[in-house]
Backbone as a printed PyTorch tensor [residue, N CA C, xyz], in Angstrom:
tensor([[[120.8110,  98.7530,  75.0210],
         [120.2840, 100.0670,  75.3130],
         [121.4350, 100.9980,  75.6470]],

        [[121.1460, 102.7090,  75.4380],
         [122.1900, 103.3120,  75.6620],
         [122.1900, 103.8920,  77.3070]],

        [[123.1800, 103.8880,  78.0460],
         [123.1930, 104.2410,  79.3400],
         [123.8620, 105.2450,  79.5330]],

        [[124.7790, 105.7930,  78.4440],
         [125.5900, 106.8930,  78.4480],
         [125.1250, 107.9480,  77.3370]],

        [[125.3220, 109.5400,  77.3980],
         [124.8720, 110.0600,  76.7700],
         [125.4540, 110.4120,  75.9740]],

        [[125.5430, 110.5470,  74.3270],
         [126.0750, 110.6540,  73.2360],
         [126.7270, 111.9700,  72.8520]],

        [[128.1430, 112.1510,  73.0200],
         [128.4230, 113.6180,  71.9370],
         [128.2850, 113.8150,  70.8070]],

        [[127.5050, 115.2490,  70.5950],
         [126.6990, 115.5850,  69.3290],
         [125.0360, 114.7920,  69.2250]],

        [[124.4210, 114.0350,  69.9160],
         [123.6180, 113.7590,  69.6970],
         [122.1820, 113.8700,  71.1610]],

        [[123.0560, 114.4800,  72.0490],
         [122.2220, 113.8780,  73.0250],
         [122.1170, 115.5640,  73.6290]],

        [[123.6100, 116.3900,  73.0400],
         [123.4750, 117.5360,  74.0290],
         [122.2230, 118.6250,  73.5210]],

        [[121.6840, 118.7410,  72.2190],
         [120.6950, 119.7320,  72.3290],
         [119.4760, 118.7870,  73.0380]],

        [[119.4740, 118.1870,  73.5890],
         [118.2230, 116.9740,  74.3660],
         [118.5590, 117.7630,  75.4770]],

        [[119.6020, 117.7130,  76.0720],
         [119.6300, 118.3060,  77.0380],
         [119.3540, 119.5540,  77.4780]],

        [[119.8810, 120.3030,  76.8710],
         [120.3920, 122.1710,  76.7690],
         [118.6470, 122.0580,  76.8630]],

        [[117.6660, 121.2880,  75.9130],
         [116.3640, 121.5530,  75.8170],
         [115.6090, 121.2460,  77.6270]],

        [[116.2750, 120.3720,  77.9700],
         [115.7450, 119.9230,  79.8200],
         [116.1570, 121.5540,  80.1830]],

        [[117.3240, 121.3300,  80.5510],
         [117.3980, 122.7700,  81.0270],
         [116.9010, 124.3090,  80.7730]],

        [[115.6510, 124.7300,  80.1230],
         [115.1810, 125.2200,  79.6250],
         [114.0630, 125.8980,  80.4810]],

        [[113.7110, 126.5000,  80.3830],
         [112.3360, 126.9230,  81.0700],
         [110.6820, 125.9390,  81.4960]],

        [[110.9610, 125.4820,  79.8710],
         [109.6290, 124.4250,  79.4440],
         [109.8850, 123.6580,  79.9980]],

        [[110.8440, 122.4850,  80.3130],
         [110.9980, 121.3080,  81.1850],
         [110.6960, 121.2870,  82.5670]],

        [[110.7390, 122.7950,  83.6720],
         [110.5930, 122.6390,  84.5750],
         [109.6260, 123.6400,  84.9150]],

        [[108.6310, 124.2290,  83.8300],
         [107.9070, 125.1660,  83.9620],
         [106.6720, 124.3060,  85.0930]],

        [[106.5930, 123.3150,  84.9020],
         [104.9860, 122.9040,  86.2070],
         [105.7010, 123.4070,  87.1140]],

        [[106.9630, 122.6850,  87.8620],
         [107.0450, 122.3010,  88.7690],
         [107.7400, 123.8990,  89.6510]],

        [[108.1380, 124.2200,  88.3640],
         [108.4590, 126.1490,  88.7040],
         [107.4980, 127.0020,  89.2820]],

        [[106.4060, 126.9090,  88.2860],
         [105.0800, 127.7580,  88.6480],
         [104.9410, 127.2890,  89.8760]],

        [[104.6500, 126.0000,  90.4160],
         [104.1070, 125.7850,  91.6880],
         [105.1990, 126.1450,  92.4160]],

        [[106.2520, 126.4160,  92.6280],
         [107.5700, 126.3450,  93.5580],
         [107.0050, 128.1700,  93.6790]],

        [[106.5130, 128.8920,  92.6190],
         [106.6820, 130.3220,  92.6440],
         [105.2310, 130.6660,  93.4280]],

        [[104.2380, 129.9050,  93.0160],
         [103.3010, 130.5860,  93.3800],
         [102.4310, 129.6830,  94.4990]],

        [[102.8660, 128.5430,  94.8050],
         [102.6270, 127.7260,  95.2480],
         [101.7010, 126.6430,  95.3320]],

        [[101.6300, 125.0010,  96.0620],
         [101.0530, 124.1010,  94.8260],
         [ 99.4830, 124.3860,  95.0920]],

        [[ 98.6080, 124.8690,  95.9460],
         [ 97.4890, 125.1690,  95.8040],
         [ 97.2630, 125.9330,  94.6910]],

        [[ 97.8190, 126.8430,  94.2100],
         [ 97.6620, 127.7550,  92.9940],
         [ 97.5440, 126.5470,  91.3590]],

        [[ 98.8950, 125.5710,  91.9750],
         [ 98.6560, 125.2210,  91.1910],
         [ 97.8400, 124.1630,  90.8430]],

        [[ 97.2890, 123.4980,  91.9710],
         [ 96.1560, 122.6980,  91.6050],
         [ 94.7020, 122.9360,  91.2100]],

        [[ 94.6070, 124.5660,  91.4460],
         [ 93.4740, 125.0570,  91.2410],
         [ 93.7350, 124.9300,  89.5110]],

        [[ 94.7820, 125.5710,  88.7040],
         [ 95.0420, 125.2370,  87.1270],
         [ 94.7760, 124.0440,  86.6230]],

        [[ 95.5380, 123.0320,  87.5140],
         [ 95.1070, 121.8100,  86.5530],
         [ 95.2140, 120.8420,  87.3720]],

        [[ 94.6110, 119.8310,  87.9750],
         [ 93.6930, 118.8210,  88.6350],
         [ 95.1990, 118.1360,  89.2000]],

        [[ 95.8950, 118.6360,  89.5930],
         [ 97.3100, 117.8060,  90.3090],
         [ 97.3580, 117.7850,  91.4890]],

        [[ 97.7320, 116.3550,  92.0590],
         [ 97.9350, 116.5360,  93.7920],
         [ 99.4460, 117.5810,  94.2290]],

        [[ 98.8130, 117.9370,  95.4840],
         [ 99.4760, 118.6980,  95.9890],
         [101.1620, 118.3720,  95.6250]],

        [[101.3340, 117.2910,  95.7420],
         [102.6970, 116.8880,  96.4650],
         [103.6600, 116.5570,  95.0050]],

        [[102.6500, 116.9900,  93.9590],
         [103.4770, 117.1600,  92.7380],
         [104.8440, 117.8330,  92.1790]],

        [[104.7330, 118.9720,  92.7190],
         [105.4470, 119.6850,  92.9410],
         [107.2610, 119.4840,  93.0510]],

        [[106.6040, 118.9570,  94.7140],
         [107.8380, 118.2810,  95.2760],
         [108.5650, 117.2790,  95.0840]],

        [[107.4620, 116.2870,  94.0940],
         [108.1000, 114.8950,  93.5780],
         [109.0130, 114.9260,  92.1040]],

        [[108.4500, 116.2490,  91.4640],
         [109.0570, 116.6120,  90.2410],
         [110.1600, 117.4840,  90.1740]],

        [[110.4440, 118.2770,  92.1490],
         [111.6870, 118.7180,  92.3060],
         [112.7470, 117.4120,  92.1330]],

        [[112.9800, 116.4410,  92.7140],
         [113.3320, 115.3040,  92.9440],
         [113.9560, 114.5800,  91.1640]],

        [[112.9810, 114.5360,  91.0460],
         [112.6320, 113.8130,  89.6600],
         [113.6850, 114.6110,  88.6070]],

        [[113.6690, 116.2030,  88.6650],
         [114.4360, 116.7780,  87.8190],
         [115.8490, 116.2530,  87.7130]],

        [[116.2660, 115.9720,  88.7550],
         [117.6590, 115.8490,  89.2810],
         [117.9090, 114.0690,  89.0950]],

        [[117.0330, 113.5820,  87.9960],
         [117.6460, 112.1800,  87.8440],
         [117.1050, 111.8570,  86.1970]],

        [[118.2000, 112.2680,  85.3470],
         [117.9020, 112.1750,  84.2360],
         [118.5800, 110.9000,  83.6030]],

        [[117.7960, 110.3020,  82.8150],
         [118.7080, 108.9010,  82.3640],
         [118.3150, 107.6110,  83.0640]],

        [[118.3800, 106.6700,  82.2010],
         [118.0550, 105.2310,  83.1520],
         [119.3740, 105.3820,  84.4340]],

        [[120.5790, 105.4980,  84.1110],
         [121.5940, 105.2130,  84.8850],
         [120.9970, 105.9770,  86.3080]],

        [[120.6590, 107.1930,  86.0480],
         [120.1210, 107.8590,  87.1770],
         [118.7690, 107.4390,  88.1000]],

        [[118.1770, 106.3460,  88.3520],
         [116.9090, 106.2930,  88.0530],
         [117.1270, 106.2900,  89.7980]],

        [[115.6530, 106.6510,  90.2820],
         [115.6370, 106.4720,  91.5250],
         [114.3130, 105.7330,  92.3260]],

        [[114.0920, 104.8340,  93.1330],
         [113.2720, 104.7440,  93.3800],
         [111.8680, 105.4710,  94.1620]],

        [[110.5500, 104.9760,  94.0080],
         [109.9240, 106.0400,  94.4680],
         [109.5460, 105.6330,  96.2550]],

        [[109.9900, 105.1330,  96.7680],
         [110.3090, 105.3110,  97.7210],
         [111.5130, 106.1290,  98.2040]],

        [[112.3030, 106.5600,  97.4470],
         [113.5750, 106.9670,  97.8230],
         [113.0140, 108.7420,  97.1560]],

        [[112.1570, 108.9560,  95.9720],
         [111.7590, 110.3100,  95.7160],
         [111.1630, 110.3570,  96.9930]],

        [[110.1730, 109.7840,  97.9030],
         [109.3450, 110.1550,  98.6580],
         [110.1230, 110.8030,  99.9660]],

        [[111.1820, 109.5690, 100.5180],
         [111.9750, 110.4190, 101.1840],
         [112.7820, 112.0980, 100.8850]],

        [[113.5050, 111.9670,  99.6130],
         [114.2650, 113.2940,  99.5100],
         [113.1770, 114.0540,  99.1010]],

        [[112.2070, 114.1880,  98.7510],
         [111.0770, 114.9650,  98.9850],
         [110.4760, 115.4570, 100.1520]],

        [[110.9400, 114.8930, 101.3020],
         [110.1720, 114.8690, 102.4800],
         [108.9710, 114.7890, 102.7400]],

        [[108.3250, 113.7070, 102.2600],
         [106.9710, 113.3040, 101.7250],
         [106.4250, 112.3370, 102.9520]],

        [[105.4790, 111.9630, 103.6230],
         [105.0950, 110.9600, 104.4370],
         [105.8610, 110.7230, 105.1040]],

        [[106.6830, 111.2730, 106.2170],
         [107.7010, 110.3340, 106.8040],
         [107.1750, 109.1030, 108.0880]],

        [[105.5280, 109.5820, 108.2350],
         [105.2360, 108.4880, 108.8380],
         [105.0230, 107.4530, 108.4210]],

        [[104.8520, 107.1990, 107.0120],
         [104.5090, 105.7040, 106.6710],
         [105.4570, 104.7950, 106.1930]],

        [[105.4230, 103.7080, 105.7220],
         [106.5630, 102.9690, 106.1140],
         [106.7020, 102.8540, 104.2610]],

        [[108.2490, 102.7650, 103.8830],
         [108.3810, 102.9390, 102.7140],
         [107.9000, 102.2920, 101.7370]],

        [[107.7420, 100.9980, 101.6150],
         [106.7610, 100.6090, 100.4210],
         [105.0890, 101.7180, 100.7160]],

        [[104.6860, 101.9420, 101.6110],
         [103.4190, 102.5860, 100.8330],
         [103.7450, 104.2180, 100.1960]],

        [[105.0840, 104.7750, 100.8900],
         [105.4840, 106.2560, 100.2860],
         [105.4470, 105.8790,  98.7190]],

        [[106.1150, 104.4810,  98.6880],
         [106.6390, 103.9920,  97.0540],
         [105.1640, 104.1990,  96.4830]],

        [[104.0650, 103.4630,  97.4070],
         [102.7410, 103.6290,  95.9940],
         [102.0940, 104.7960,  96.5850]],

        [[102.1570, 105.8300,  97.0540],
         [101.9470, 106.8280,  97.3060],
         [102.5210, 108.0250,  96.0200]],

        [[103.7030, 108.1260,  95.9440],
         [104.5810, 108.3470,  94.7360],
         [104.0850, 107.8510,  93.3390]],

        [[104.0170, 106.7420,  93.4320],
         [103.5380, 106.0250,  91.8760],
         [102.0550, 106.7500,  91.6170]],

        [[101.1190, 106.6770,  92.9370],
         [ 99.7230, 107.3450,  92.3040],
         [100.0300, 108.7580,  92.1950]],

        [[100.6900, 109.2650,  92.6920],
         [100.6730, 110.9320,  92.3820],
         [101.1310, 111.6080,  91.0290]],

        [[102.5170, 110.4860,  90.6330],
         [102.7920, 110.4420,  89.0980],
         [101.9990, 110.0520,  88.3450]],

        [[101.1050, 109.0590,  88.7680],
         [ 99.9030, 108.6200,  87.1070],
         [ 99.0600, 109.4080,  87.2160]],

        [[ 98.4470, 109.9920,  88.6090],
         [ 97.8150, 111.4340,  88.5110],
         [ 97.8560, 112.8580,  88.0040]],

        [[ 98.8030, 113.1320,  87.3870],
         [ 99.6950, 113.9860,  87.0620],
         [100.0480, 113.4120,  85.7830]],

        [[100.0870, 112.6920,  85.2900],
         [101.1780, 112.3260,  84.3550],
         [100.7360, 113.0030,  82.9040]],

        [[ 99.5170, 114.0210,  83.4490],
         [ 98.9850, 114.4230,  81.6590],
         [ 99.5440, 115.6570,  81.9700]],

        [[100.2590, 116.3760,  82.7680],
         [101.0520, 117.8390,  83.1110],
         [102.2810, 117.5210,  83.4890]],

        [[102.9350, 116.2890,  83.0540],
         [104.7040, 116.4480,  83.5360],
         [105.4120, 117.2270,  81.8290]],

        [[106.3140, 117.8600,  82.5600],
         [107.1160, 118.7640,  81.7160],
         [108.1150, 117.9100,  80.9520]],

        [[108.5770, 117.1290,  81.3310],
         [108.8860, 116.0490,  80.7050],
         [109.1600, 114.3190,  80.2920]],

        [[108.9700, 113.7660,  79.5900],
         [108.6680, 112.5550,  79.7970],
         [109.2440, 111.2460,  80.9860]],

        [[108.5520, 110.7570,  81.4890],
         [108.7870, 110.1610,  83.2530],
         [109.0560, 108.6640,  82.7700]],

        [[110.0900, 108.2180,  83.0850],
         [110.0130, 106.8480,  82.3250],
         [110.3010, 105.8190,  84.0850]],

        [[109.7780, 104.4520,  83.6600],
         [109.8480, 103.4210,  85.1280],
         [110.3190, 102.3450,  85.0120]],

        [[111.0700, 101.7290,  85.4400],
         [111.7040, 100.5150,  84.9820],
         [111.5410,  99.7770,  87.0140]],

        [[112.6150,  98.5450,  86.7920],
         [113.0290,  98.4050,  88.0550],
         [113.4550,  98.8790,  88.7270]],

        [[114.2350,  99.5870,  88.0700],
         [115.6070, 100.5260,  88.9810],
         [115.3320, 101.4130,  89.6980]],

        [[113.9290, 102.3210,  89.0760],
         [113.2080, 103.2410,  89.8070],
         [112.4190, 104.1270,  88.5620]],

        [[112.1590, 105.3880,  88.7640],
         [111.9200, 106.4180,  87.7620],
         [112.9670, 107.3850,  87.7700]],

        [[112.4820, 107.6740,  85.9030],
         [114.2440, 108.5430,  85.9180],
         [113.4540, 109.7990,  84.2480]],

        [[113.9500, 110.7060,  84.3640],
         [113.3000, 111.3370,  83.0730],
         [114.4230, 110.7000,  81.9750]],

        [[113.9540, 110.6620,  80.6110],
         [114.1030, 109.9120,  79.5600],
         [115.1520, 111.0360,  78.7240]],

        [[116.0550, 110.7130,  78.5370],
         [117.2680, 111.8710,  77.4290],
         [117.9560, 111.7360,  76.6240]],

        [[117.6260, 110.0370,  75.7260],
         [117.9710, 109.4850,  74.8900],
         [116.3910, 109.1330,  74.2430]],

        [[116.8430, 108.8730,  72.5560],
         [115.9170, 108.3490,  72.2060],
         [115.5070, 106.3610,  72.1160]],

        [[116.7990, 105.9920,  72.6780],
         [116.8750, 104.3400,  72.9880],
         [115.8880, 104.0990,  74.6010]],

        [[116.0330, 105.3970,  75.4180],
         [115.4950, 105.2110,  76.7470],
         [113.6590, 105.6560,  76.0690]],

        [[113.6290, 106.4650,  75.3030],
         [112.1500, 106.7690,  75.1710],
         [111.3260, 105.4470,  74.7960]],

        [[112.3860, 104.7240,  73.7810],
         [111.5850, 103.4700,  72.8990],
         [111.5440, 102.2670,  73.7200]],

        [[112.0960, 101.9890,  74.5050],
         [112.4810, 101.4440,  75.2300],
         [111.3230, 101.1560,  76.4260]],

        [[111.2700, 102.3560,  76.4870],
         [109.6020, 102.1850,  77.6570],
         [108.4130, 102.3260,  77.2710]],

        [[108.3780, 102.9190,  75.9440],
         [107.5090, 103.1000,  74.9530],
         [107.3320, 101.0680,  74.6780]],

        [[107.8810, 100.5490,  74.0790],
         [107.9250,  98.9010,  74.2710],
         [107.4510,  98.6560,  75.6990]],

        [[108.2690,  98.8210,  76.2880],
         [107.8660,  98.2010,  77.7340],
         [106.2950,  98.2780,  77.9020]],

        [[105.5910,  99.5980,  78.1080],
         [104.2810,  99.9900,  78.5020],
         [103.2260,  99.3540,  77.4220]],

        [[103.9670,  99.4640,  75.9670],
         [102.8570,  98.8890,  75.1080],
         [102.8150,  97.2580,  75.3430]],

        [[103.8850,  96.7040,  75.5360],
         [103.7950,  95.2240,  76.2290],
         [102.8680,  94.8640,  77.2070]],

        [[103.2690,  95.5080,  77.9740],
         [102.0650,  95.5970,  79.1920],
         [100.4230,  95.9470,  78.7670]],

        [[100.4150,  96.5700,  78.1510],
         [ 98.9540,  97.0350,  77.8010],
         [ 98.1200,  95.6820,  76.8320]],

        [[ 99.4060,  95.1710,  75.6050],
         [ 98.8740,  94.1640,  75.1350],
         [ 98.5330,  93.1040,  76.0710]],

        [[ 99.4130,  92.6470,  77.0610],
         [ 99.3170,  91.5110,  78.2430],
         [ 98.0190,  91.7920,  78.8990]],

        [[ 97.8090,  93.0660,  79.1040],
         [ 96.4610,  93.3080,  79.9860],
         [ 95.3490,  93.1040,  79.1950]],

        [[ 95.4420,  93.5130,  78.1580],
         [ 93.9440,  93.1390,  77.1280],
         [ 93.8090,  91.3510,  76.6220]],

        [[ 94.9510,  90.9040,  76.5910],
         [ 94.8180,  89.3160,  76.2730],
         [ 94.1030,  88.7440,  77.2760]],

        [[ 94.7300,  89.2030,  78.5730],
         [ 94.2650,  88.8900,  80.0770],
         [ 92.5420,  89.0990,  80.0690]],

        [[ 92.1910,  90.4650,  79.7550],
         [ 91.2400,  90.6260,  79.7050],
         [ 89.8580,  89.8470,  78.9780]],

        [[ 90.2300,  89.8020,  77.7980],
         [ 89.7210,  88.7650,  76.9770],
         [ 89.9200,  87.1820,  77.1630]],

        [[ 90.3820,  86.4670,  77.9530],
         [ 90.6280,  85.8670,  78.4810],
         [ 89.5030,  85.1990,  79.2620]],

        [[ 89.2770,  86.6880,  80.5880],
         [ 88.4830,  86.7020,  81.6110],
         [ 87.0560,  86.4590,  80.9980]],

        [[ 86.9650,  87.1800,  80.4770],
         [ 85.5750,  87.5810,  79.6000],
         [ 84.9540,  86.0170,  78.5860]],

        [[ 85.4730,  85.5140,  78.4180],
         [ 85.5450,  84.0270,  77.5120],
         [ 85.4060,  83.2580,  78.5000]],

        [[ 86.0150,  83.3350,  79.7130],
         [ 85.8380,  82.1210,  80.6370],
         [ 84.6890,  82.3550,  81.1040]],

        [[ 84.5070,  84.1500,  81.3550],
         [ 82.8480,  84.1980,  82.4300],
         [ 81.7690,  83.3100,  81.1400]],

        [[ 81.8820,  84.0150,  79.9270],
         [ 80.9370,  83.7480,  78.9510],
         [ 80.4980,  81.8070,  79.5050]],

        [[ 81.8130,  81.3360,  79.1430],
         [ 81.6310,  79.8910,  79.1090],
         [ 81.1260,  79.2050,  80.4670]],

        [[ 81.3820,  80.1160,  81.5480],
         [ 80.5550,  79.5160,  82.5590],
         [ 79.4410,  80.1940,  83.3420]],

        [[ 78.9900,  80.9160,  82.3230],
         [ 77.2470,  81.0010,  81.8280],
         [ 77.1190,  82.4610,  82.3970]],

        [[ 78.0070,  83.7150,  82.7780],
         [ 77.7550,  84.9520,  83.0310],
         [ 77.1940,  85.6390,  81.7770]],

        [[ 76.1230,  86.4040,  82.1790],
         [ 75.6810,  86.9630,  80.9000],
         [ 76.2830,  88.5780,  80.7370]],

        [[ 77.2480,  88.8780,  79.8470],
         [ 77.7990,  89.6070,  79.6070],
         [ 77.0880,  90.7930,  78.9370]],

        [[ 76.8440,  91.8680,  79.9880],
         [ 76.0350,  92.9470,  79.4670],
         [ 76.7560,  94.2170,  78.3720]],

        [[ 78.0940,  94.0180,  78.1330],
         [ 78.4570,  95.4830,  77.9580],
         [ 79.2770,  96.1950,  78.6090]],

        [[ 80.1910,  97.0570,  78.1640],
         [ 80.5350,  98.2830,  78.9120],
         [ 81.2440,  97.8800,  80.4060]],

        [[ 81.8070,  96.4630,  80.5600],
         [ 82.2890,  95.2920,  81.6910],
         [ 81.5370,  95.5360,  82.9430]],

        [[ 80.1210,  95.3260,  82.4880],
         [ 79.3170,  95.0690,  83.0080],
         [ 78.6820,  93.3840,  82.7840]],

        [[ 78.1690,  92.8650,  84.1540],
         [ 78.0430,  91.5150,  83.8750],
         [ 76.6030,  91.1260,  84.6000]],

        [[ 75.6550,  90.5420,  84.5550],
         [ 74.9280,  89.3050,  85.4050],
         [ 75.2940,  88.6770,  86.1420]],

        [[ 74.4650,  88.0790,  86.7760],
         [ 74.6480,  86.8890,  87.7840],
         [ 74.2010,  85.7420,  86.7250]],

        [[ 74.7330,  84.6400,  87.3270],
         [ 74.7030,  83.2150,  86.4370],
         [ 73.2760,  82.6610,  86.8310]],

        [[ 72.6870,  82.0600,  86.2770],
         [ 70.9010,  81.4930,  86.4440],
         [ 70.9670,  79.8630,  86.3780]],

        [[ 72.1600,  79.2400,  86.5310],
         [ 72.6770,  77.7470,  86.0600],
         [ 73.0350,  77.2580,  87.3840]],

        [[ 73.2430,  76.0700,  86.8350],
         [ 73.7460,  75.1360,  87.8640],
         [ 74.9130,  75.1190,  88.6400]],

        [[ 75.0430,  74.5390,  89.6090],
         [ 76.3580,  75.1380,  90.4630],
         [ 77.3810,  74.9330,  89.9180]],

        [[ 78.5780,  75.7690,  90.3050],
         [ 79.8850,  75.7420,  88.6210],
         [ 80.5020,  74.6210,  89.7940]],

        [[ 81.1760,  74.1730,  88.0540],
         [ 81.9110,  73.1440,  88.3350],
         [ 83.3310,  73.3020,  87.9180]],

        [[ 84.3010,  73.1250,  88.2410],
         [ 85.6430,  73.4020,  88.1790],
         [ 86.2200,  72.7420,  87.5970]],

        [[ 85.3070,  71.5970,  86.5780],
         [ 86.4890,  70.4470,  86.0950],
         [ 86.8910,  71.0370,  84.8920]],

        [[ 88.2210,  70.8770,  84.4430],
         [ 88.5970,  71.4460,  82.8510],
         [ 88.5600,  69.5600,  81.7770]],

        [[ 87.7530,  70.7670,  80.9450],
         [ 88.1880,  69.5730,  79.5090],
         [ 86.8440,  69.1450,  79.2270]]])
């Protein structure tokens, strides 16, 4: 993967971040403030402030964690940092149909994406995950079947009308 950014290939990517459009959410709300802007479009308050943060870490190399956005945000300082971390994470998937530009997550933390190796890259990652979750899913659904849940639909289910389950395999 690329961790450094390419001459001739990476700088109109950039010149384009720096632009109006890249930081236009998080502008409007900084100008008019984030009640204004949640009345526009269904975003928690604290969007705003997490996407000030966020601007300022472009690139995997840059990535930061979201416990660590929550702090330089000045976000929750009463709670103790793993829940700021999923505090942060729900406010980004809440939001994530109005970020100005694409939010990418790895281990390292979240970082906006400014290569096209970092876009595909998590683009893989997330579709991995999504396949893992539906195998999983189907999975679940085959085992209830086989031990006699009557599967209504729409993951909706019954109660079992059988004999007490038994746990033996084979």
């Amino acid at each position: 993967m690329n961790d450094v950014a390419q001459p001739g290939r990476d700088e109109p990517l950039l010149a384009l971040m720096l632009q109006a459009p890249c930081t236009s959410v998080a502008r409007a709300a900084q100008e008019a403030g984030t009640a204004a802007l949640s009345t526009v479009v269904d975003v928690p308050p604290e969007f705003a402030l997490i996407w000030a943060v966020l601007a300022h870490h472009r690139g995997q190399a840059a990535a930061i964690t979201a416990p660590a956005i929550a702090e330089a945000a000045g976000l929750w300082p009463d709670v103790t940092p793993v829940n700021r971390g999923t505090r942060v994470r729900k406010v980004l998937e809440l939001a994530q149909d109005v970020w100005p530009w694409p939010v990418c997550g790895d281990g390292d933390g979240y970082y906006l994406a400014v290569t096209a190796d970092e876009m595909t890259h998590y683009c893989a990652q997330v579709r991995s995950r999504a396949l893992c979750n539906l195998r999983r899913f189907a999975s679940f659904r085959k085992a209830g079947k086989r031990v006699g849940f009557p599967y209504l639909g729409h993951g909706r289910w019954a109660d079992r009308q059988e004999a007490p389950i038994s746990l033996h395999v084979g």
